[in-house]
C-alpha positions in Angstrom: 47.9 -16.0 18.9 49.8 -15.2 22.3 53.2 -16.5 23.2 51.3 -18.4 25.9 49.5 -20.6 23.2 53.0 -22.1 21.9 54.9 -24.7 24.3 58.1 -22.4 24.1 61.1 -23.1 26.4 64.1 -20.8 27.0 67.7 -22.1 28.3 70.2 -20.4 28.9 68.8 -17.3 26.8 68.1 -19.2 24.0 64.8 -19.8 23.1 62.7 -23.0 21.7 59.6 -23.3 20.1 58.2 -27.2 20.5 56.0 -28.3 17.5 52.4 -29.4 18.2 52.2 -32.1 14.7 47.9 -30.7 15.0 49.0 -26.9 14.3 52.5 -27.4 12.5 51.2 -24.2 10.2 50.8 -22.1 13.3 54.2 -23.0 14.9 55.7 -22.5 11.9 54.3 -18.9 11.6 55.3 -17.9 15.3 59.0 -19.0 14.6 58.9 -17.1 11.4 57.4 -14.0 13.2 60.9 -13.7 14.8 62.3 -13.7 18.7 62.5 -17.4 18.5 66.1 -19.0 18.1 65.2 -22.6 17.3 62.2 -25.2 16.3 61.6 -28.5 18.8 60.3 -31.8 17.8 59.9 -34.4 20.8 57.3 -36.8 21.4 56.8 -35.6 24.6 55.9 -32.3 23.8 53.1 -32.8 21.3 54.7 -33.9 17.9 53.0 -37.3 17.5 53.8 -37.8 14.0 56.5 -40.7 12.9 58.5 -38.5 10.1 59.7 -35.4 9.5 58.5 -34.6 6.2 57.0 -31.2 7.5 60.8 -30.3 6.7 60.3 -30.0 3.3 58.5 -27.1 3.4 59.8 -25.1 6.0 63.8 -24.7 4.7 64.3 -21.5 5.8 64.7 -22.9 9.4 68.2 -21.8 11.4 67.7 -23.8 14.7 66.3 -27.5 15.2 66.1 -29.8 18.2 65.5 -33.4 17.2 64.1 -35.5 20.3 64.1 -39.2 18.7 61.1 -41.0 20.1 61.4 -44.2 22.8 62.2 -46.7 21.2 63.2 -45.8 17.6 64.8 -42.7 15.8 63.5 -39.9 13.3 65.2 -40.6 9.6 67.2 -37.1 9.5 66.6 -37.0 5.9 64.5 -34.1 5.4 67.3 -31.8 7.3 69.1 -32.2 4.7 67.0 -29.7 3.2 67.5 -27.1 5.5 70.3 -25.1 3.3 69.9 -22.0 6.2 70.6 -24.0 8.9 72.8 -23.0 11.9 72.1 -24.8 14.9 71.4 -28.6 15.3 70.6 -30.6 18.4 70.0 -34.1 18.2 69.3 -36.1 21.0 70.8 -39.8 19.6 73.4 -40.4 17.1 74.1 -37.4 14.2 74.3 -39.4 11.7 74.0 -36.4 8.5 76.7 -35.4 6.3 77.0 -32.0 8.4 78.9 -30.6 6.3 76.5 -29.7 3.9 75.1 -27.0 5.8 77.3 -24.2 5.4 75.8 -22.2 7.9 75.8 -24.4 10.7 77.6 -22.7 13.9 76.3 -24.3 16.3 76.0 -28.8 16.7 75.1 -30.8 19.5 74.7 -34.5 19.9 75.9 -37.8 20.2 78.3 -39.0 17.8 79.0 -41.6 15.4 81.1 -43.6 13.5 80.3 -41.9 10.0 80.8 -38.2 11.6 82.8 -36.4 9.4 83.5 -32.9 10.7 86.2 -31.9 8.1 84.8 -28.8 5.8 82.6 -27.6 9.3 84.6 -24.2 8.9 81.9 -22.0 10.1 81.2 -24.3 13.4 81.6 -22.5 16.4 79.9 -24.7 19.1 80.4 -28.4 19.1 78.9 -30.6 21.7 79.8 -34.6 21.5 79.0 -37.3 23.6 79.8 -40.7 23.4 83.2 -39.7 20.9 84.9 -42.8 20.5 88.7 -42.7 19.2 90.8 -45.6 18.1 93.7 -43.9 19.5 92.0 -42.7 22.5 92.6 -39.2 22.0 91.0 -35.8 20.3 93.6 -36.3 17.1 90.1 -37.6 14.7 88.8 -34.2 15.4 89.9 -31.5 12.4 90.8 -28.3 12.9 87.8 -26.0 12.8 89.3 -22.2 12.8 86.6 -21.0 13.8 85.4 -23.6 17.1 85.4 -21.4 19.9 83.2 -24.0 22.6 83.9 -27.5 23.0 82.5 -30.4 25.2 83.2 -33.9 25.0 81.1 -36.3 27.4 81.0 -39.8 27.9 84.1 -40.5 25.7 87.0 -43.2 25.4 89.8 -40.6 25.5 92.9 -41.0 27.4 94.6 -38.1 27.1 94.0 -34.5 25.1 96.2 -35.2 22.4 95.1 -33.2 19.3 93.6 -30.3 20.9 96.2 -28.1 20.2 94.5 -28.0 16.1 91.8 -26.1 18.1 93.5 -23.3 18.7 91.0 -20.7 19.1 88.7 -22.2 22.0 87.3 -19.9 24.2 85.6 -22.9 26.5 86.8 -26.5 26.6 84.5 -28.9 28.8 85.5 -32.4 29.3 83.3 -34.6 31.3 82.4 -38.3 32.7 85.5 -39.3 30.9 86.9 -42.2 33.3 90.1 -43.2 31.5 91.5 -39.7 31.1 94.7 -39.3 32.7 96.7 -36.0 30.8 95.3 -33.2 29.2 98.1 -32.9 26.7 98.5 -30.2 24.5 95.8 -28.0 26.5 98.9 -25.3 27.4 98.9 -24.4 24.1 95.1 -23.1 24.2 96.2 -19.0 24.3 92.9 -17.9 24.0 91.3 -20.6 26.7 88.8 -18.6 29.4 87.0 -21.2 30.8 87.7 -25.3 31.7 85.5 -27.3 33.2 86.4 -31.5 33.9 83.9 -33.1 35.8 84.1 -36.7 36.6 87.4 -37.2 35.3 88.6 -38.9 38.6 92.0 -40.1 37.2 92.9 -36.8 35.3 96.1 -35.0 36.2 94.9 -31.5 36.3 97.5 -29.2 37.7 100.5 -30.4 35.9 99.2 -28.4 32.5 96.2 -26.2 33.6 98.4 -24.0 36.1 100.2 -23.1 32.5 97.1 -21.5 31.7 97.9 -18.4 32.4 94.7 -16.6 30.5 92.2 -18.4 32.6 89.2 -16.6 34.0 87.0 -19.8 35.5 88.2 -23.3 36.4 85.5 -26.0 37.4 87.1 -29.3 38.8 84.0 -31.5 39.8 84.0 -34.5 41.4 87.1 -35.2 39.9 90.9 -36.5 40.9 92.1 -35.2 44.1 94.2 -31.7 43.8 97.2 -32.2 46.4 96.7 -28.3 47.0 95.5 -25.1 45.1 98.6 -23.6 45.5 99.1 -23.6 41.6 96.4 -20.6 40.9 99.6 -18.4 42.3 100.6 -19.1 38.7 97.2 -18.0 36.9 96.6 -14.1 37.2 93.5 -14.0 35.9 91.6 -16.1 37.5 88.6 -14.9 38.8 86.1 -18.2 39.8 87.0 -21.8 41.0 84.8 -24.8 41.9 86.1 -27.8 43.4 82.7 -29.1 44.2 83.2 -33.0 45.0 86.8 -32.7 44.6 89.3 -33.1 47.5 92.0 -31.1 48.3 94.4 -33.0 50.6 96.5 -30.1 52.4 93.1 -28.3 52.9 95.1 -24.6 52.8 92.3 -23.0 51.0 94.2 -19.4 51.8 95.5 -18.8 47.9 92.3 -18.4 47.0 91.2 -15.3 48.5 92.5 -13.5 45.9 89.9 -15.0 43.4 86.5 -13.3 43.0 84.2 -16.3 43.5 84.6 -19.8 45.0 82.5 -22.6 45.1 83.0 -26.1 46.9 81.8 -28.4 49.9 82.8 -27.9 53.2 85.2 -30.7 55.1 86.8 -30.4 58.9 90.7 -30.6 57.3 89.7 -27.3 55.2 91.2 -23.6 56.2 88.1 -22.5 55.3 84.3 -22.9 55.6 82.6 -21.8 52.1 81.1 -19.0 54.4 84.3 -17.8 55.7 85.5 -17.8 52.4 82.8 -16.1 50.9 83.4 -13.0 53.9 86.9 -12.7 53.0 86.6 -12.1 49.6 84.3 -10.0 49.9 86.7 -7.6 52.2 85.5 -8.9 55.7 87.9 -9.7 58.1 87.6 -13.5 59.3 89.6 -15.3 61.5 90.6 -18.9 60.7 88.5 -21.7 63.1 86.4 -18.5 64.8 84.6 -16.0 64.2 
């Protein structure tokens, strides 16, 4: 059969093969024939049986997305027979023992109570939402050596406390967290690129990210409002910053013509139009308020 007879989806490079529950066999071949990174099962996408018992057979699988139907969830059960697994997505609460998949690199879902991360050495991507912390911070995650990407959504956090066990991230997201206010130990991230906080309107951001002096890409979206960007003086490798929905009160947009791409909303108090902005860094000569 041709790739066109498979509902197969590709994000961000990554490839997805949805199972149709009528021709499980035949999805399971085209995985197995290679150039596919991960298995799908949603409701919505032609799986209309109520277990996933299919599982059993199939344990060679490295990549799984779990859609839970409306209105109830999958039992996870039969994952736990996947001992070559190394990417799980889960679109409700991951409820499994995850560390009994040695393999696993790569997790995404929401989280819950009985999460227990400890012994996830080989994780390398971990994507939570909904982390919840009696102490309001990031010190109930372990340190995982090798984590390089981390996002946490829709949490209860305060402040960043506890990050600094992570020291090996690459990527740190933190997004439509409403209570956070510091991003403690986050200067001690060396080997930080990229930071993105979105909707994190009571965050302090400059006081520790202008420490990180590695950064390549900064994304502050619709989040508190920066009193300038004066602070990227302090970050020399910088290349990209959005500010899209964030406010920057002096509106002197001028440090950031060193940078090599820009992205944010225009307002009348600003330096700088995005279009002017754009010109200048790429070499054109643009005067302030003309043209």
């Amino acid at each position: 059969m041709t790739i066109e007879s498979f509902d197969i989806t590709v994000v961000a490079g990554k490839s997805t093969l949805w199972v149709d529950s009528n021709r499980i066999k035949e999805c399971l071949q085209r995985y197995r024939d290679g150039g596919i990174e991960s298995l799908g099962v949603n409701p919505q996408r032609g799986y209309s049986l109520r277990d996933l018992s299919f599982l059993a057979e199939y344990t060679d699988i490295g990549g799984l997305v779990v859609v839970h139907p409306v209105g109830g969830d999958f039992d996870l059960a039969p994952l736990l027979e996947l001992e070559s697994l190394n990417s799980l997505t889960i679109s409700g609460p991951i409820t499994l023992p995850v560390a009994r998949f040695p393999k696993l690199r790569v997790l995404r879902g929401n989280w819950h109570p009985t999460l227990t991360l400890s012994g996830c050495q080989s994780l390398e991507v971990l994507d939570l939402s909904g982390y919840r912390s009696a102490q309001k911070d990031l010190t109930g995650l372990p340190s995982m050596s090798a984590l390089g990407e981390l996002s946490v959504t829709s949490s209860n956090i305060v402040n960043t406390n506890g990050i600094e066990r992570l020291g090996q991230l690459v990527s740190l997201e933190l997004a439509y967290l409403p209570q956070l206010r510091r991003l403690d130990g986050i200067e001690t991230l060396v080997a930080l690129k990229a930071l993105t906080l979105e909707h994190c309107k009571k965050c302090d951001v400059v006081e520790k990210v202008s420490g990180l002096g590695g950064l390549e890409v900064l994304s502050v979206i619709s989040s508190g409002e920066l009193a300038s960007v004066s602070f990227v003086a302090n970050m020399p490798h910088l290349e990209e910053f959005r500010f899209v929905g964030t406010n920057v009160r002096d509106g002197d947009l001028t440090p950031l013509l060193r940078l090599k791409r820009v992205h944010f909303l225009p307002k009348r108090h600003y330096s700088h139009t995005p279009e002017q902005l754009r010109q200048a860094i790429d070499g054109r000569v643009v005067r302030t308020g003309g043209g």
